[in-house]
N, C-alpha and C positions, 0 to 999 in steps of 0.2 A: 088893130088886128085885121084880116083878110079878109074884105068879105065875103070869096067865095067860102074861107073857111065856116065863119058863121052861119053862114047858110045852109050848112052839112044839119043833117037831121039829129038830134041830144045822144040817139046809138052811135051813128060813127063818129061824133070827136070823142066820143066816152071809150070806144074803139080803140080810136088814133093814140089818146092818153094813155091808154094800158102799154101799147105797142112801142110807143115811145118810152117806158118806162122798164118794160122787159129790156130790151137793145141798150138802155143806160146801166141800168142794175142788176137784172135778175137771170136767175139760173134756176128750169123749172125739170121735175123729175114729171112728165106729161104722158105718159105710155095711154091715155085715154085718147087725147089727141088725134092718132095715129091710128090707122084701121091695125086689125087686129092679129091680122097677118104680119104686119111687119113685128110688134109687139111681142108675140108669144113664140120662143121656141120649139120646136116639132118634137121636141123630148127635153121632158122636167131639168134644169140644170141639174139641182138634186139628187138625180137619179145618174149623173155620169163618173166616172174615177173623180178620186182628189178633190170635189169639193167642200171648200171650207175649211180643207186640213191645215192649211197655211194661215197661222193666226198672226205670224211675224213674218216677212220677207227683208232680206237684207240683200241690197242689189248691189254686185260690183259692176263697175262701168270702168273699159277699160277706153281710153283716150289714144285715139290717130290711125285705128284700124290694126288688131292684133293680129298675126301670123297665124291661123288657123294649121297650116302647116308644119308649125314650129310647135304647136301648143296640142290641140285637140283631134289632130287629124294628119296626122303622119306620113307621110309617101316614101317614095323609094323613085331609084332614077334621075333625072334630071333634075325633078322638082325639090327630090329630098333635101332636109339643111345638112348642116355640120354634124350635128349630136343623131345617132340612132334610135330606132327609136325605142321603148319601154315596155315589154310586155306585163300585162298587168293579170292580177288575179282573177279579175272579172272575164277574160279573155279577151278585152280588146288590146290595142297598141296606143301609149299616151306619148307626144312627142319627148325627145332624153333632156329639156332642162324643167321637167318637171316630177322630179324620180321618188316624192317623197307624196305626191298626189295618186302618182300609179300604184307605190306601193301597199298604203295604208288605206286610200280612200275610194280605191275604184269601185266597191260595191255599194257606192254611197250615190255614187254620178250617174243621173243620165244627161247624155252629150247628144245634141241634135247637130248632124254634120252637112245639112243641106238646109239651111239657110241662104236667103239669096234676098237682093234689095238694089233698086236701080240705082240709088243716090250714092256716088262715089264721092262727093262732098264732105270735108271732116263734120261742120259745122252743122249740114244738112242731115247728115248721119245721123250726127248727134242727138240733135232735135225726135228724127225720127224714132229712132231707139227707145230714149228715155219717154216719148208721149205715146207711140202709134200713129202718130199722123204723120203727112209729107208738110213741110212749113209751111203757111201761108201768110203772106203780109198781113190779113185783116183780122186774124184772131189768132189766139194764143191758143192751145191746147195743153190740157193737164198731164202731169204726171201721175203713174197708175197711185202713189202713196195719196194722193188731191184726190183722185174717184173713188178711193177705198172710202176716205173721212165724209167724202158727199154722199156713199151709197149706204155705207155701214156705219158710221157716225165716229165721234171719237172713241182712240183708243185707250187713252188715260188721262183722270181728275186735272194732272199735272201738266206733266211731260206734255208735247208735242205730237200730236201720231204722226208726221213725218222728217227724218233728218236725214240733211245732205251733207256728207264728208269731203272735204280738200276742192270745195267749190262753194262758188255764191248760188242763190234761189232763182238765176236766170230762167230756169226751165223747172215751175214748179206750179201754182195753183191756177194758171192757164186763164180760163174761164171761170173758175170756179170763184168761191169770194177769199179775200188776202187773209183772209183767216187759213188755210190752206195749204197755206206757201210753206214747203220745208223750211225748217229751222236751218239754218245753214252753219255749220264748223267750218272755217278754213283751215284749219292745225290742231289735229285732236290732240297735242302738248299743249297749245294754248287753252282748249276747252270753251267753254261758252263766255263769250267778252261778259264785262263788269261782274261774272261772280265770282271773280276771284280776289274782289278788292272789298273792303270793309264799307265804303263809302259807294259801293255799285251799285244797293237797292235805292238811296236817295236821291242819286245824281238821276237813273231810271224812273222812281216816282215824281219828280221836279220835272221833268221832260215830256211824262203825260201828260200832269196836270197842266201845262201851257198849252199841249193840243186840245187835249179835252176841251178848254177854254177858249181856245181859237173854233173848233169845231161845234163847240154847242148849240149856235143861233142855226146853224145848217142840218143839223141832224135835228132841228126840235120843228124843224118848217117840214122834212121830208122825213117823215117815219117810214123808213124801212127795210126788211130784215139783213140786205148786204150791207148798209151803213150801221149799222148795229153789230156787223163782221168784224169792223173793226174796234170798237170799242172792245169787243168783249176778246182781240186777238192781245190787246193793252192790255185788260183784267187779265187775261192768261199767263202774259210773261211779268205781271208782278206776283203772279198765284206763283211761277217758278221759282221766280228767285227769292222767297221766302219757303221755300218746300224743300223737307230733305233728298226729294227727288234730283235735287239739283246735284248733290256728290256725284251721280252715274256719270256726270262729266268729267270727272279727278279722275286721270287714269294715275294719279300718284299714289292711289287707294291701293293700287295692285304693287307684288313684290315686283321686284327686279326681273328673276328668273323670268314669271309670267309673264310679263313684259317682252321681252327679250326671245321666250319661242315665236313670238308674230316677227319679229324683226322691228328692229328700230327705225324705223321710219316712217314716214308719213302714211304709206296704204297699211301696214303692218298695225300701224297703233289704230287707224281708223277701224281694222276689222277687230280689233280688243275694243275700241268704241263702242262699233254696231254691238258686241254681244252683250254687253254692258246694255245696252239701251234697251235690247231686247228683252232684259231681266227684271228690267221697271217697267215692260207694257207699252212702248213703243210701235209700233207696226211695222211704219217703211222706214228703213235706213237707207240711204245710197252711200257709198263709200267709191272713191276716183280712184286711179292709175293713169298718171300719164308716160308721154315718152314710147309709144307706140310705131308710132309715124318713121320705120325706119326704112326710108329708101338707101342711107347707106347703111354696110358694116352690118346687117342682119344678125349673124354672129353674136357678135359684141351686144347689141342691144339685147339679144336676149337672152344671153349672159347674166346682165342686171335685171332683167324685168321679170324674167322666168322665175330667177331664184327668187323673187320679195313675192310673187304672187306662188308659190310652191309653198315656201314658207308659211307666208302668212295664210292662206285660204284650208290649207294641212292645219296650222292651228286654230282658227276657229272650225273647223268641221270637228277636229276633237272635243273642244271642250262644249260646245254645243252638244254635243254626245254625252259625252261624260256628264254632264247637267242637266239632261233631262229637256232638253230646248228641242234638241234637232226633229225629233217628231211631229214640233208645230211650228218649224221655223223653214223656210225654204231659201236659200242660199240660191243667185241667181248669178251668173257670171259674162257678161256681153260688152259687144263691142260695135262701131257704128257701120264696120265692114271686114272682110279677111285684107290680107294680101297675096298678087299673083304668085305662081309655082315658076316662073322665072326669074332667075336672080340679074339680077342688070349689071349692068357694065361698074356701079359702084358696091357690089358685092352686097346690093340691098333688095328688099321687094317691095314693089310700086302696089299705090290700090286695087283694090278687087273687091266691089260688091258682090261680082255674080254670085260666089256659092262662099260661103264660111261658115263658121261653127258659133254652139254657145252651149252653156251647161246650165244643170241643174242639180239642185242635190237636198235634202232633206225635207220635211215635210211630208205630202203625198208621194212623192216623187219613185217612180219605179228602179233604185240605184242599180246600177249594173247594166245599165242599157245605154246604146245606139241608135238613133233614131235619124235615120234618113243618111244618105253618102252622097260625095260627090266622085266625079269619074278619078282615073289612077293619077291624070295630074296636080290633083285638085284645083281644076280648072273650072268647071262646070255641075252641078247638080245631076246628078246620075239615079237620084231616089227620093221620093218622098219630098219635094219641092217646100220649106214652108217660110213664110214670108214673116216679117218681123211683127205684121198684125194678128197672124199667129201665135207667133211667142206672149206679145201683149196681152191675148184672149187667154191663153192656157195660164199663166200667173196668173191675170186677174182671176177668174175662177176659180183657181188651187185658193186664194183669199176669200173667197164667198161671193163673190161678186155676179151676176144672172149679167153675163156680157152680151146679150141682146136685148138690155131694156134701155129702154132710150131717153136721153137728156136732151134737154131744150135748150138751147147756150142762148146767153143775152141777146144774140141776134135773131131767135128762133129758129135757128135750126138745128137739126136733128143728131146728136152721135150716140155712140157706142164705148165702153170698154174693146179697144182692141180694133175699131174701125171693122165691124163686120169680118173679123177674122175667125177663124178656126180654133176650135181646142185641140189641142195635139194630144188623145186621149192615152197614147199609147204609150206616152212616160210618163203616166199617173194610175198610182194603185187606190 
């Protein structure tokens, strides 16, 4: 060994060891740490709109930067599409291929129409969107369903507290411990692999038991509580798949009919999914859309895309109604940028961070509102500027989540729910 290290006084390698130990494994909730300023917000979370009212969130993530224009935020003139747009009961204007969102559900939505975010990057978007944070090579950051399970703890005996639809768990317990990591569905028809087979819980118990076996001389040398993450993420998914919790994955459970108002397809079954999941105690759902990314043919794309997310997102707003959900479920609908208000020479609209849209709808949520615009081309933010650490802070929050108290990541350094962003108190009742 070094010997300038042994020469260090028995406090600082006892120091060094912790530190080293944090930076390998640990994730510390530390708000003592920190002077007490940064710690305490200037007004009780408690005491602002919508806390806590969001005991479910079901987030849709729409993939390759959705048409804010074509969808949430309507124009006229040069910039306008194809379709007119919809006037709705609530008094705003919803774009025309979504006639069945304007009709039935506009006093359910609040739509934030000035969003804005520098990364015009699908990938970087992405990342952003789903975490709060801008990417950075040396650490991962969590998805808000990973901060909910670290601040408020799990959501069910069983189940998962977080699942991700029509994607793998790339962007999911960040920092946090793999215990964390959205359960991932790639085909809510296929449902959760090996339970749909007789011989899935054995081929599963066989499989642990040879890590467990591999792993034990290492976890029995270093006691501690992230390595213990996983063991107990192994006990979880044999607690599943022996629990009747496990049917909420059969969407064969459901009639036909039922089925068939989400629309037959991948984001359509994934939102009969999320409600499903929501009715066992699940928390976070994400549910995907891809096919965004239309620099050509505008149009046509959203044609197809307009109608599956009309359809589908109309039907789960209903039956989350009709069931008694929607008051503590908050329905979140985003994307990882707009597209511009000029159509290019292939009849398509190219990226746009600067200003786009995103919704909200159940839960706290004030339905019936507008919150912030951008100018007449939908070019630019024209009101109420709010950035996507924004949107992160006010869902966290609507969950119960105190988004200025701060987390220690295994590096020791310091975040937030929402990266010091804003609650946007004014689409929450």
């Amino acid at each position: 060994m070094n010997a300038s290290f042994l020469a260090q006084n028995p406090m600082s390698r006892r120091a060094f060891a912790e530190q080293l130990a944090k930076a390998s494994l640990g994730v510390t909730l530390l708000p003592h740490l920190v002077p007490a300023a940064e710690t305490a917000p200037a007004v009780d979370p408690k005491t602002l709109p919508g806390f806590g009212r969001a005991k479910n969130v079901i987030w849709l993530q729409m993939i390759g930067g959705m048409s804010h224009i074509d969808t949430f935020d309507p124009k006229t003139g040069d910039s306008k599409g194809a379709r007119d747009a919809i006037q709705t009961k609530a008094g705003y204007q919803l774009g025309g291929y979504l006639p069945t969102l304007a009709k039935d559900h506009s006093d359910k939505m609040a739509i934030i129409r000035s969003m804005t975010s520098k990364t015009g990057v699908h990938a970087s978007g992405q990342y952003l969107m789903r975490t709060g944070y801008e990417q950075r090579g040396t650490i991962k950051h969590p998805v808000l369903g990973a901060w909910a399970q670290e601040i408020l703890g799990k959501s069910s005996k069983t189940l998962p507290s977080s699942v991700c639809v029509n994607r793998g768990p790339e962007h999911g317990n960040g920092f946090f411990s793999a215990a964390f990591s959205p359960l991932p569905i790639h085909d809510p028809e296929a449902g959760l692999q090996y339970s749909q087979f007789a011989a899935g819980q054995e081929v599963m118990t066989k499989r642990l038991a040879l890590l467990n076996k591999v792993d034990a001389g290492f976890r029995s040398k270093f006691q501690d509580t992230n390595l213990k993450a996983y063991s107990d993420f192994y006990d979880d998914t044999l607690k599943l798949l022996s629990s009747e919790d496990l049917n909420a994955f059969k969407l064969t459970d459901e009639k036909s009919d039922e089925r068939e108002k989400y629309g037959m397809n991948k984001f359509g079954q994934g939102c009969m999914l999320a409600r499903r999941l929501v009715e066992r105690g699940v928390r976070f759902i994400e549910v995907t859309q891809g096919g965004w990314d239309m620099h050509n043919d505008v149009d046509d794309g959203m044609e197809e895309n307009g109608t599956i997310i009309d359809t589908a997102i109309s039907a789960l707003l209903s039956d989350l109604k009709s069931r008694g959900l929607l008051e503590n479920t908050m329905v979140v609908l985003c994307s990882e940028f707009g597209r511009g208000p000029k159509i290019n020479s292939r009849n398509g609209r190219d990226h746009h961070p600067k200003v786009f849209s995103t919704m909200l709808a159940g839960g706290p949520v004030k339905g019936g509102t507008i919150y912030g615009s951008s100018d007449k081309e939908g070019s630019s933010v024209a009101d109420k500027q709010t950035t996507i650490q924004d949107f992160h802070s006010t869902v966290g929050h609507a969950m119960g989540m105190d988004v200025n108290q701060i987390v220690m990541s295994p590096s020791n350094r310091p975040f937030t729910v929402g990266d010091k962003g804003e609650v946007i108190k004014d689409v929450l009742a």
